[in-house]
Every structure is written in C-alpha cells, then in structure tokens.
mmCIF file as Biopython writes it, N, C-alpha, C and O atoms, coordinates in Angstrom:
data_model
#
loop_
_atom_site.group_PDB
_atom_site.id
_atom_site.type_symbol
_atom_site.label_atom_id
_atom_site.label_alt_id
_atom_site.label_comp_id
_atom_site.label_asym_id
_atom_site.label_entity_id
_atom_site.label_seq_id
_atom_site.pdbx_PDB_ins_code
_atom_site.Cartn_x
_atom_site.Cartn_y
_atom_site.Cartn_z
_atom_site.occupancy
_atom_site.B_iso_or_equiv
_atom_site.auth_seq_id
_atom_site.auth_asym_id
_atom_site.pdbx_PDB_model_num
ATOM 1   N N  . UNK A ? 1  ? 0.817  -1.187 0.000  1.0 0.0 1  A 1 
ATOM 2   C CA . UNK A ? 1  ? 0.000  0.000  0.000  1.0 0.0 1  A 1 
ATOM 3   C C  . UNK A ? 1  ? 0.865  1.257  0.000  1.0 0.0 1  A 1 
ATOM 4   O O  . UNK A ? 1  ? 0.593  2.217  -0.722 1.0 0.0 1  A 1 
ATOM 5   N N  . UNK A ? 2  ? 2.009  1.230  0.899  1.0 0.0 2  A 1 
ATOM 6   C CA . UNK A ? 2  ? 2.497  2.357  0.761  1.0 0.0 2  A 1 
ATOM 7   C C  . UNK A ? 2  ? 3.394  2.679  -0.468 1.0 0.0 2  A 1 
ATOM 8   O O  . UNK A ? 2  ? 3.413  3.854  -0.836 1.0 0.0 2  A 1 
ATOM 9   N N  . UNK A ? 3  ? 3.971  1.973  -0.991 1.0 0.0 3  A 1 
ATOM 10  C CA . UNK A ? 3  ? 4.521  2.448  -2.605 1.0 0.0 3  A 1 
ATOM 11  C C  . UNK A ? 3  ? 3.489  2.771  -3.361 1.0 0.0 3  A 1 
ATOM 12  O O  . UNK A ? 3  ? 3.678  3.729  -4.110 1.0 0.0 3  A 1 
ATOM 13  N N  . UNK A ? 4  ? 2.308  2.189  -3.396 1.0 0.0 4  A 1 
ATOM 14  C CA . UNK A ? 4  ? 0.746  2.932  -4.275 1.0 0.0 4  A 1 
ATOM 15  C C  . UNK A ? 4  ? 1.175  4.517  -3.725 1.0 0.0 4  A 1 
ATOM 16  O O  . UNK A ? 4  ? 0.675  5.327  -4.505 1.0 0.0 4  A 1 
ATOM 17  N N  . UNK A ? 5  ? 2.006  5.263  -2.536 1.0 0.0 5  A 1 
ATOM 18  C CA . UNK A ? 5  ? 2.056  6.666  -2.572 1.0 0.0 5  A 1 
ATOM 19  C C  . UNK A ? 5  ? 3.251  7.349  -2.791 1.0 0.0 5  A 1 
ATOM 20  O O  . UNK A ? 5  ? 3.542  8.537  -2.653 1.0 0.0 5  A 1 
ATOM 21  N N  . UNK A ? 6  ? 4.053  6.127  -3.254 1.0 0.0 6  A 1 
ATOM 22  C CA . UNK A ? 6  ? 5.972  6.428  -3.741 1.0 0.0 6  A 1 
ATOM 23  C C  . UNK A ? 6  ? 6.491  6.360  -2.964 1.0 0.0 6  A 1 
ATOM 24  O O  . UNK A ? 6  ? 7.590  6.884  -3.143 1.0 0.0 6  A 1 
ATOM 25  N N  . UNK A ? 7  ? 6.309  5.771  -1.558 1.0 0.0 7  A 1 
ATOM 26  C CA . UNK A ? 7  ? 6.883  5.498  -0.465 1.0 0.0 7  A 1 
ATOM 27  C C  . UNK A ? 7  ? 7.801  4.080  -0.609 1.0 0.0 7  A 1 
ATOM 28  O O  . UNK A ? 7  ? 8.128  3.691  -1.730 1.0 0.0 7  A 1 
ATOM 29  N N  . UNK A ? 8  ? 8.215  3.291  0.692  1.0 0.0 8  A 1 
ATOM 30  C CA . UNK A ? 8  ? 8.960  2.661  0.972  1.0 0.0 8  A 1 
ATOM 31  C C  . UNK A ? 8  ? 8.491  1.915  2.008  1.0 0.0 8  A 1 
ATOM 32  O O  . UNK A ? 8  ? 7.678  2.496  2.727  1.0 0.0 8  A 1 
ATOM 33  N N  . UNK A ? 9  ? 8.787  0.721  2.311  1.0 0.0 9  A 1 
ATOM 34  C CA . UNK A ? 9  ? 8.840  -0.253 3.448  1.0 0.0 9  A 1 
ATOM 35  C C  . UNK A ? 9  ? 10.062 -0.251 3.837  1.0 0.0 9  A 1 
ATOM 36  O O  . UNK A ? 9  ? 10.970 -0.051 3.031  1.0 0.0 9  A 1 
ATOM 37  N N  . UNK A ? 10 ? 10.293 -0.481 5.175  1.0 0.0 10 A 1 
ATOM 38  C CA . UNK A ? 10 ? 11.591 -1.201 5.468  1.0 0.0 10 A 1 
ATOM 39  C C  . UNK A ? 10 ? 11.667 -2.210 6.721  1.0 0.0 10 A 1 
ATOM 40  O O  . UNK A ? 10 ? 11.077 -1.526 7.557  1.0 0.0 10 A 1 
ATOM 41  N N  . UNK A ? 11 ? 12.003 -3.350 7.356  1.0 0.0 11 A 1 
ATOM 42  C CA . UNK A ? 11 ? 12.437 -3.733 8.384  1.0 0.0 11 A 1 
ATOM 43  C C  . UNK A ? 11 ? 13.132 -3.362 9.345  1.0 0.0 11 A 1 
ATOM 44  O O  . UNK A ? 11 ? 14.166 -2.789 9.002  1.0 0.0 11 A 1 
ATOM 45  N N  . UNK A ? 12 ? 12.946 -3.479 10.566 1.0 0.0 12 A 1 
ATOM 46  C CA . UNK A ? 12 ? 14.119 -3.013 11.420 1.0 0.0 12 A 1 
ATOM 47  C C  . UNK A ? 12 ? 14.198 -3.985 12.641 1.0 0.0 12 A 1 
ATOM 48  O O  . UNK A ? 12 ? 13.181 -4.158 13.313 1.0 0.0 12 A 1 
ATOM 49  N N  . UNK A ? 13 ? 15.543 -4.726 13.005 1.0 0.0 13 A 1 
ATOM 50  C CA . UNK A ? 13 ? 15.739 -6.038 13.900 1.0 0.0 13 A 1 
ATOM 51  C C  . UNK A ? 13 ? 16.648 -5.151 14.173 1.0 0.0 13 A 1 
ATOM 52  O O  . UNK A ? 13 ? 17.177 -5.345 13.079 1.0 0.0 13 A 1 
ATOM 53  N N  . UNK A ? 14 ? 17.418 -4.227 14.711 1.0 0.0 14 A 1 
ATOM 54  C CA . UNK A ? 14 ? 18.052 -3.837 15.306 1.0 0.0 14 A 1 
ATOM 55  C C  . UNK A ? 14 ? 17.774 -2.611 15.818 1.0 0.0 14 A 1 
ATOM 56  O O  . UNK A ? 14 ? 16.803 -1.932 15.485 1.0 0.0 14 A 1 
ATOM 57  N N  . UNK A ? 15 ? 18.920 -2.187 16.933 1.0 0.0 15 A 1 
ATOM 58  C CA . UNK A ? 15 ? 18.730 -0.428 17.256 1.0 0.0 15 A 1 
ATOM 59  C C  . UNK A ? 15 ? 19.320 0.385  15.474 1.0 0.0 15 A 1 
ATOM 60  O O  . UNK A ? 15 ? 18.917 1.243  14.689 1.0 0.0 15 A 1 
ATOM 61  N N  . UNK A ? 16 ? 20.221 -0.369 15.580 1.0 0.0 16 A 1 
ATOM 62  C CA . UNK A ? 16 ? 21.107 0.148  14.692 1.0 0.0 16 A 1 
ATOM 63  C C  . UNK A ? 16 ? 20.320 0.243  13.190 1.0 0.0 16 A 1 
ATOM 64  O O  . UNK A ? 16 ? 20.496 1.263  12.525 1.0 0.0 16 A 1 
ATOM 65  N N  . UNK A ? 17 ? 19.665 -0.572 12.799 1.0 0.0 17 A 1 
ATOM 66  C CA . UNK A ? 17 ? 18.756 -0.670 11.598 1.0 0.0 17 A 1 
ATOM 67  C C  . UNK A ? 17 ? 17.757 -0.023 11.742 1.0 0.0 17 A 1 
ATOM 68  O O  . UNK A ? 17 ? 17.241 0.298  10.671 1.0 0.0 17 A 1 
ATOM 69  N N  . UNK A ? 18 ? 17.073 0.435  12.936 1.0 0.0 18 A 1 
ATOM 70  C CA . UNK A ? 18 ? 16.395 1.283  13.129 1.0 0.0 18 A 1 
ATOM 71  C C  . UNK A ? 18 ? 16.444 2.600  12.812 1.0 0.0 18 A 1 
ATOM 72  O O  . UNK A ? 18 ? 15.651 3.159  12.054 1.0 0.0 18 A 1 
ATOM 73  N N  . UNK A ? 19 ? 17.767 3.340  13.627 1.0 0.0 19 A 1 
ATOM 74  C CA . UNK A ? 19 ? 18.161 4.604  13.395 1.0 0.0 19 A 1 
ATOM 75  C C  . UNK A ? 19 ? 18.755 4.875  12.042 1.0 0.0 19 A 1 
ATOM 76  O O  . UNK A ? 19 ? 18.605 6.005  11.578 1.0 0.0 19 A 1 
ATOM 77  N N  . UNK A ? 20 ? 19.327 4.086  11.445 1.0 0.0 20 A 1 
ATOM 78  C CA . UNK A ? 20 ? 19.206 4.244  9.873  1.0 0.0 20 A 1 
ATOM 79  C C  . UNK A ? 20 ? 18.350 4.444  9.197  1.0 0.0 20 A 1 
ATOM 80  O O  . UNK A ? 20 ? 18.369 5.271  8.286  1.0 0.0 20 A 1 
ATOM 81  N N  . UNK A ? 21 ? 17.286 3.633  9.537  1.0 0.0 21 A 1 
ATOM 82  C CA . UNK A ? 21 ? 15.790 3.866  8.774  1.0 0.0 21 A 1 
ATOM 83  C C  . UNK A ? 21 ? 14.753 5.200  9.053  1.0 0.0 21 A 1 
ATOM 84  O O  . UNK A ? 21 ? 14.120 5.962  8.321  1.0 0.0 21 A 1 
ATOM 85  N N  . UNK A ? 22 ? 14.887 5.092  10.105 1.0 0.0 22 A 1 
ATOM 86  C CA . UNK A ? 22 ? 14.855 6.597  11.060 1.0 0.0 22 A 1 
ATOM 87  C C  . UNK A ? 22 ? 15.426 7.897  10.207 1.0 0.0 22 A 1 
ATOM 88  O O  . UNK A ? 22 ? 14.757 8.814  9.731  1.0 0.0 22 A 1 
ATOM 89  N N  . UNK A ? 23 ? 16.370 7.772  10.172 1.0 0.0 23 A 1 
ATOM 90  C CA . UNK A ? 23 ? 17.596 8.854  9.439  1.0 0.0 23 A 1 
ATOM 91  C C  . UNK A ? 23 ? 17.531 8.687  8.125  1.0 0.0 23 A 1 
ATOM 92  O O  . UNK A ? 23 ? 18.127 9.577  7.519  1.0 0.0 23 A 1 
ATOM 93  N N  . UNK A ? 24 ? 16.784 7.482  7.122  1.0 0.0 24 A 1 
ATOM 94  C CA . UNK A ? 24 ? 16.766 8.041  5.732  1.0 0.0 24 A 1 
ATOM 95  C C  . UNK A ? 24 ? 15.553 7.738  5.470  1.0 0.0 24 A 1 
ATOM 96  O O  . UNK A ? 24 ? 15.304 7.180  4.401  1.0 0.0 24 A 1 
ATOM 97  N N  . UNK A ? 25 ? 14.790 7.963  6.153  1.0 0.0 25 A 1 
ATOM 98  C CA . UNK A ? 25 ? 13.404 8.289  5.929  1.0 0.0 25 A 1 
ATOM 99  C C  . UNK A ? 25 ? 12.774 9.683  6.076  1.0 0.0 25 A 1 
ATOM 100 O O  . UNK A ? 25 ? 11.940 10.073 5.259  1.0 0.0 25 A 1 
ATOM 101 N N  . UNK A ? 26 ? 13.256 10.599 7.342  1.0 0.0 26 A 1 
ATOM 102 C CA . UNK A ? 26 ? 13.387 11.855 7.095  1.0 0.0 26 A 1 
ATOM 103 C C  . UNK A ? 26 ? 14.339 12.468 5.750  1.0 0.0 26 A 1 
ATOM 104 O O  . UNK A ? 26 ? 14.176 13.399 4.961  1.0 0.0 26 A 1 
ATOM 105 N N  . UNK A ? 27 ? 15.350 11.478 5.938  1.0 0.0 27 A 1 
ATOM 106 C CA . UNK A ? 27 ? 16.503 12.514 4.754  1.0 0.0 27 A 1 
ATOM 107 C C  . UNK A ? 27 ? 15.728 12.420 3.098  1.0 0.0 27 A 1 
ATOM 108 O O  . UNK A ? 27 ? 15.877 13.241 2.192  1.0 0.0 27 A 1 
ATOM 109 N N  . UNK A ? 28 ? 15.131 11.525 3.077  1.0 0.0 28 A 1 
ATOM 110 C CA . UNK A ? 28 ? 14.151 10.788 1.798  1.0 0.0 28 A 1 
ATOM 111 C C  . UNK A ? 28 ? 13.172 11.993 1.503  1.0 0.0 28 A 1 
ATOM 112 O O  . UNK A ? 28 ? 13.061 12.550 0.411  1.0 0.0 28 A 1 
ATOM 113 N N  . UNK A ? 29 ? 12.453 12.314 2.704  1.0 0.0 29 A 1 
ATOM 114 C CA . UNK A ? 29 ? 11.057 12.781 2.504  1.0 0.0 29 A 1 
ATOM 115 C C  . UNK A ? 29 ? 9.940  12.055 2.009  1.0 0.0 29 A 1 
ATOM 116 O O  . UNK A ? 29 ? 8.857  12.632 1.917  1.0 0.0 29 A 1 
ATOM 117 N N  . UNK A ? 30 ? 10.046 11.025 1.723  1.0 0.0 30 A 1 
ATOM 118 C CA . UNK A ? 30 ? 8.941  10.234 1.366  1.0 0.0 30 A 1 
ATOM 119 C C  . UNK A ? 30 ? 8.216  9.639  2.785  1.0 0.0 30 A 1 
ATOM 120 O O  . UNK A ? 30 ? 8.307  9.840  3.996  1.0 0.0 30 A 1 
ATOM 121 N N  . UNK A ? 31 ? 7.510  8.858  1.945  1.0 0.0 31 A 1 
ATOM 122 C CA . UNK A ? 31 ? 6.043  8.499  3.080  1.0 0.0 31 A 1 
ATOM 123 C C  . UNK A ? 31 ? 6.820  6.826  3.075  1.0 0.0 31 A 1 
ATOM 124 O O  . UNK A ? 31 ? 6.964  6.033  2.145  1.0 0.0 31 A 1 
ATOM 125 N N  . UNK A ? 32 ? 7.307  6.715  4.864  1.0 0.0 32 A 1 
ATOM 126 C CA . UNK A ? 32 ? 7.505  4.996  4.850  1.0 0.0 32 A 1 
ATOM 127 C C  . UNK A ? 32 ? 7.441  4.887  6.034  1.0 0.0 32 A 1 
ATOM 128 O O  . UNK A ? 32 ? 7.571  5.615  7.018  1.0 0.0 32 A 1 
ATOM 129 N N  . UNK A ? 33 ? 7.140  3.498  5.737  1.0 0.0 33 A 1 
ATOM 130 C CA . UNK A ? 33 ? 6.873  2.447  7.277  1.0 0.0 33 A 1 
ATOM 131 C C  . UNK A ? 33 ? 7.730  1.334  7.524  1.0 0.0 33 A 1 
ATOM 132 O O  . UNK A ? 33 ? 7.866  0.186  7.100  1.0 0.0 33 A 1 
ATOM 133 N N  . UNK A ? 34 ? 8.235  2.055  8.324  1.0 0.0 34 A 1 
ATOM 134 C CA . UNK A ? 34 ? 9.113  1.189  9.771  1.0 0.0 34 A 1 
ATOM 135 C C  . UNK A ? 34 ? 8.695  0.265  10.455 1.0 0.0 34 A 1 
ATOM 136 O O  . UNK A ? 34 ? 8.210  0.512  11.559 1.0 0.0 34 A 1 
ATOM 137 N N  . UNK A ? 35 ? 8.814  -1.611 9.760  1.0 0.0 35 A 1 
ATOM 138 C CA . UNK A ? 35 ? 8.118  -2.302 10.994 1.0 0.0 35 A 1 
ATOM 139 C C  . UNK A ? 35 ? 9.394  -2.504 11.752 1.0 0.0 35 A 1 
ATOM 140 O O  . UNK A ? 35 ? 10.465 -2.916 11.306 1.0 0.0 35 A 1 
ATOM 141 N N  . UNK A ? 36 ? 9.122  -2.176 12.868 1.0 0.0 36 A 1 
ATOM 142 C CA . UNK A ? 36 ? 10.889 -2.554 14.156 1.0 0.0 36 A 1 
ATOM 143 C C  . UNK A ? 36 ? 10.154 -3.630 14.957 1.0 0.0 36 A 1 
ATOM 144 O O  . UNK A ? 36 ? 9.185  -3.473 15.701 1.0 0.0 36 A 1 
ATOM 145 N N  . UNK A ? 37 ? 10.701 -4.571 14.706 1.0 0.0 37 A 1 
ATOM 146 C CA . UNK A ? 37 ? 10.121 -5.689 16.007 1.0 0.0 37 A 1 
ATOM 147 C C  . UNK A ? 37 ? 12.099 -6.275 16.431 1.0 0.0 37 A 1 
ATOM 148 O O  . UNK A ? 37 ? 12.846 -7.167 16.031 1.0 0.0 37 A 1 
ATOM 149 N N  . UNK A ? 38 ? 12.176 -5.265 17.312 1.0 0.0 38 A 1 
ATOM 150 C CA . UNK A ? 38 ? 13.210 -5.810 18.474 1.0 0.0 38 A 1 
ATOM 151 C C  . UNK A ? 38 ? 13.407 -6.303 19.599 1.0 0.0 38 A 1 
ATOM 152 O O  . UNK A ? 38 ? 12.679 -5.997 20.543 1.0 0.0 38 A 1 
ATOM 153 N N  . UNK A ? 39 ? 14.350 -7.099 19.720 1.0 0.0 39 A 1 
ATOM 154 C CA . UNK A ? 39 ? 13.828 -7.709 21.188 1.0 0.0 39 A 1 
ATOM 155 C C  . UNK A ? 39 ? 14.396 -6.604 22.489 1.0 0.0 39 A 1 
ATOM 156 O O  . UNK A ? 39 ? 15.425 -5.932 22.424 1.0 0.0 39 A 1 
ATOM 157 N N  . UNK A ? 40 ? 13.634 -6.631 23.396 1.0 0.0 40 A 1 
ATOM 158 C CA . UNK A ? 40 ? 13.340 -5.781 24.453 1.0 0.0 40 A 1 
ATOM 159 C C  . UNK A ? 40 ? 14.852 -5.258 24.992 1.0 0.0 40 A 1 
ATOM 160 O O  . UNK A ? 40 ? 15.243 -4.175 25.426 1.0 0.0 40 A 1 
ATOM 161 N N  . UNK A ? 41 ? 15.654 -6.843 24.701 1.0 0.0 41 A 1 
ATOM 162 C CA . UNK A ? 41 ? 17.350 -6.357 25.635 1.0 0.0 41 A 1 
ATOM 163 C C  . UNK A ? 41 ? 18.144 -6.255 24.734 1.0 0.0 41 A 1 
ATOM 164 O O  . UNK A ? 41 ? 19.242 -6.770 24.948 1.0 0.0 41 A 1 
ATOM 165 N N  . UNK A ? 42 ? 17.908 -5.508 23.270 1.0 0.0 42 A 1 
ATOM 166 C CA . UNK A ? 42 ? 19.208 -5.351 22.336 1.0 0.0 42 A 1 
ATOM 167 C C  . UNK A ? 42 ? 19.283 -3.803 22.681 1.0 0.0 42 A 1 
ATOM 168 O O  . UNK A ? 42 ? 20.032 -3.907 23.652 1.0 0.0 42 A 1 
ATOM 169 N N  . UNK A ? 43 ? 19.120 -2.896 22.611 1.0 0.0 43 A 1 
ATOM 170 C CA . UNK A ? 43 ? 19.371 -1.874 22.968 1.0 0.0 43 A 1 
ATOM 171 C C  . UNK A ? 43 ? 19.394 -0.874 24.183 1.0 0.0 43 A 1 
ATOM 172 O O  . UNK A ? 43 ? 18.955 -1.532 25.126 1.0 0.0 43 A 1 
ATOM 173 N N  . UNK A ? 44 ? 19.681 0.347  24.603 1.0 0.0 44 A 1 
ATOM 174 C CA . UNK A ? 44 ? 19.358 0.961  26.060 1.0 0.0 44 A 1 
ATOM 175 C C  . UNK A ? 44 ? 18.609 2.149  25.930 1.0 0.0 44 A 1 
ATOM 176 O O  . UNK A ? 44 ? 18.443 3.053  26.749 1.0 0.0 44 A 1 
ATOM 177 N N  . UNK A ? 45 ? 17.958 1.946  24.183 1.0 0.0 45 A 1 
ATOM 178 C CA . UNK A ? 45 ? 17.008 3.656  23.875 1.0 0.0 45 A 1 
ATOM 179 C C  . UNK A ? 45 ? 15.515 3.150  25.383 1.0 0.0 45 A 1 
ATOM 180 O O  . UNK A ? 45 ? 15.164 2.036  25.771 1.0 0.0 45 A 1 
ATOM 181 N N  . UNK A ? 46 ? 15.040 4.542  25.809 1.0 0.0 46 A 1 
ATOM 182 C CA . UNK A ? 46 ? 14.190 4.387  26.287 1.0 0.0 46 A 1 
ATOM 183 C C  . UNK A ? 46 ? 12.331 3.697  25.753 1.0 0.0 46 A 1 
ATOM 184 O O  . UNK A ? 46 ? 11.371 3.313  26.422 1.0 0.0 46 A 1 
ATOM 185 N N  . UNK A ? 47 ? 12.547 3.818  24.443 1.0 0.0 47 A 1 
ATOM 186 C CA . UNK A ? 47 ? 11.647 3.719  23.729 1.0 0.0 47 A 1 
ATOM 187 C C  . UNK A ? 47 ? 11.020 5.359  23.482 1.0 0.0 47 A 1 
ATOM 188 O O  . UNK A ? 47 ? 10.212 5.385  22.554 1.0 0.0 47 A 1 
ATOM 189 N N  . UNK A ? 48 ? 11.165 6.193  23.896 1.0 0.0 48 A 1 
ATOM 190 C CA . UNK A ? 48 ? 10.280 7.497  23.644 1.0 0.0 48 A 1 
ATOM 191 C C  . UNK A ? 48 ? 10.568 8.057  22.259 1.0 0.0 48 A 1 
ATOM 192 O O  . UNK A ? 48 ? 11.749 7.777  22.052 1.0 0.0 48 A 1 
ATOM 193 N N  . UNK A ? 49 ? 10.164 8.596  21.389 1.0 0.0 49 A 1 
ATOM 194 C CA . UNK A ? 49 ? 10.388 9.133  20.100 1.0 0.0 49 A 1 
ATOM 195 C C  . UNK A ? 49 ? 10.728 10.178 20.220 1.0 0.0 49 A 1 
ATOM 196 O O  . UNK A ? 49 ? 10.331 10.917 19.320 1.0 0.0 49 A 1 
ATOM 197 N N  . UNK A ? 50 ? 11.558 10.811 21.259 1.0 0.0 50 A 1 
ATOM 198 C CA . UNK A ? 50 ? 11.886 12.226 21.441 1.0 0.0 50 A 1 
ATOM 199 C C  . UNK A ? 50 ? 13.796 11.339 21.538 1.0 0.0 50 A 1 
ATOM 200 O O  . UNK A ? 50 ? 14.852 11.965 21.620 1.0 0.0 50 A 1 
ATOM 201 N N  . UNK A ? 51 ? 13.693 10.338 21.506 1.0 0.0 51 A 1 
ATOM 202 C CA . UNK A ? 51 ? 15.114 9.734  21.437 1.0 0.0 51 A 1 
ATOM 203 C C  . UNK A ? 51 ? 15.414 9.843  20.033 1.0 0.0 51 A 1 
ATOM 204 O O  . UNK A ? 51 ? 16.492 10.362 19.741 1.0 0.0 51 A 1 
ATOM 205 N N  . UNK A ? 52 ? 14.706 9.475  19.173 1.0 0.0 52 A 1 
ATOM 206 C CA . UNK A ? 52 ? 14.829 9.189  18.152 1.0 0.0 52 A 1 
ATOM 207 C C  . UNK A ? 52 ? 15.424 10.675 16.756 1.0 0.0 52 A 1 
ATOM 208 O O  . UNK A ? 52 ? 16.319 10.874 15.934 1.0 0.0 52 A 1 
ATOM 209 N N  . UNK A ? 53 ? 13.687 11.602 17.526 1.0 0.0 53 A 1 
ATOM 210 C CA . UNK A ? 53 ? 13.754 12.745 16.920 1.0 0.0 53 A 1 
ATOM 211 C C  . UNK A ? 53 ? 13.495 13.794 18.044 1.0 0.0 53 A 1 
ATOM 212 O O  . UNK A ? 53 ? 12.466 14.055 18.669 1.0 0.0 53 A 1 
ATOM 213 N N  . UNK A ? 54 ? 14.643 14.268 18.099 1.0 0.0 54 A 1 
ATOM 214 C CA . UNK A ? 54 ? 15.247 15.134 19.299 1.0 0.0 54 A 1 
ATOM 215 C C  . UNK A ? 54 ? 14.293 16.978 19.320 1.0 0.0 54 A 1 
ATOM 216 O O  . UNK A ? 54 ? 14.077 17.817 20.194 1.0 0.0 54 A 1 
ATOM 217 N N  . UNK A ? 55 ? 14.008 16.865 17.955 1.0 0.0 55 A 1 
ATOM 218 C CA . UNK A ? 55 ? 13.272 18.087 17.624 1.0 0.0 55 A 1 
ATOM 219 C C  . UNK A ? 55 ? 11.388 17.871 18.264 1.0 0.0 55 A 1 
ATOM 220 O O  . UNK A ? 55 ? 10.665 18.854 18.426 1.0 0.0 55 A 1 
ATOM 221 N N  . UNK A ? 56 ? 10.964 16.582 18.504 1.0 0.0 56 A 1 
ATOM 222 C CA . UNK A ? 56 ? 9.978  16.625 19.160 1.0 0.0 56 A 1 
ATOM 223 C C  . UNK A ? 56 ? 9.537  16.971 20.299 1.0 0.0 56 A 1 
ATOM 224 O O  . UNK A ? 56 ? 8.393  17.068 20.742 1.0 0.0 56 A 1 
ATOM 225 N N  . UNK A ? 57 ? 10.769 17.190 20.836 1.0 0.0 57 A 1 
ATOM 226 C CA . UNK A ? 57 ? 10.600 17.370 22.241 1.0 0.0 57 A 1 
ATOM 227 C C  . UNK A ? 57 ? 9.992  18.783 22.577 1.0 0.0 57 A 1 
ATOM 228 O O  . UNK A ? 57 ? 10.285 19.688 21.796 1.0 0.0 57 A 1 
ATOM 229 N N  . UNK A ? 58 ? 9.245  19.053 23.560 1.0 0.0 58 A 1 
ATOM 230 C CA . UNK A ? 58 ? 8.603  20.236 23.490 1.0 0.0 58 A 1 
ATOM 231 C C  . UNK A ? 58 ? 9.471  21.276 24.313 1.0 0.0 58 A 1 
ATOM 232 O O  . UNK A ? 58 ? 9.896  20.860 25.391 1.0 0.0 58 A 1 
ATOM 233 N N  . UNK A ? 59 ? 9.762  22.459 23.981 1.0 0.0 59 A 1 
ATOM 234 C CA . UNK A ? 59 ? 10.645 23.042 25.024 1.0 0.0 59 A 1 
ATOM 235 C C  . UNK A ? 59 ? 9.621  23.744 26.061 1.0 0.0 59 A 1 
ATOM 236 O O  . UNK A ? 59 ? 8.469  24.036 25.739 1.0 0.0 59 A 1 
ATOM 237 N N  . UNK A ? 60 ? 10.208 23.999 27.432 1.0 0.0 60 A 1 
ATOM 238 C CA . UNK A ? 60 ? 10.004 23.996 28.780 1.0 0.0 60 A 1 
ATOM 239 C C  . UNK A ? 60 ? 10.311 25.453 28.653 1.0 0.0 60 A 1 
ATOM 240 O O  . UNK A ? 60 ? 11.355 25.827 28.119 1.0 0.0 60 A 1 
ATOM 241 N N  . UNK A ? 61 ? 9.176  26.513 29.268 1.0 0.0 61 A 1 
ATOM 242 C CA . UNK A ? 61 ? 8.916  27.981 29.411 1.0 0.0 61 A 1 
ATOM 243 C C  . UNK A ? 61 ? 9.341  28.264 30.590 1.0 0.0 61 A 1 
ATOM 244 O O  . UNK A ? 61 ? 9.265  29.418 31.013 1.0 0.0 61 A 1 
#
C-alpha cells in the first residue's frame, strides 16, 4: 500500500537498523513504514520518540 504513494517499506531487527531507517526516511522525505520488532534487551534507547527525533521534544517555558 504504501509504494501505491511512492513510499517505501523497510524492516528493522536492530537499534542500529532502526536509526538508519529513522535517518533516511526523514533525509528521503517520502512516506515509509518502519516495521521494528526488536527484542526488548538489544538496545538501552528508552523507547520514547523524542530519542529518536530530538526536535519533538517540546521546550520547557
């Protein structure tokens, strides 16, 4: 479905395959989906998406 919008799929089994996919999916600009199925003890990200993309984070007044 998502190439029907010129997008991309990708896998992700790692941290590391993750943040790649992460990082050329913004750098792309296209429309893609990230399935990440990792196991719980390969990495030490917290899981929050403000790890990921640091610009989400909301700044504090």
């Amino acid at each position: 479905m998502i190439e029907a919008f010129g997008g991309v799929g990708v896998n992700a089994t790692s941290p590391d395959e993750l943040k790649r996919a992460v990082n050329a999916a913004m750098d792309s600009g296209l429309p893609t989906l990230i399935n990440a199925v990792l196991d719980p003890a390969a990495g030490s990200e917290s899981g929050r998406i403000g790890n990921l993309n640091p610009q989400s984070k909301l700044k504090k007044k």
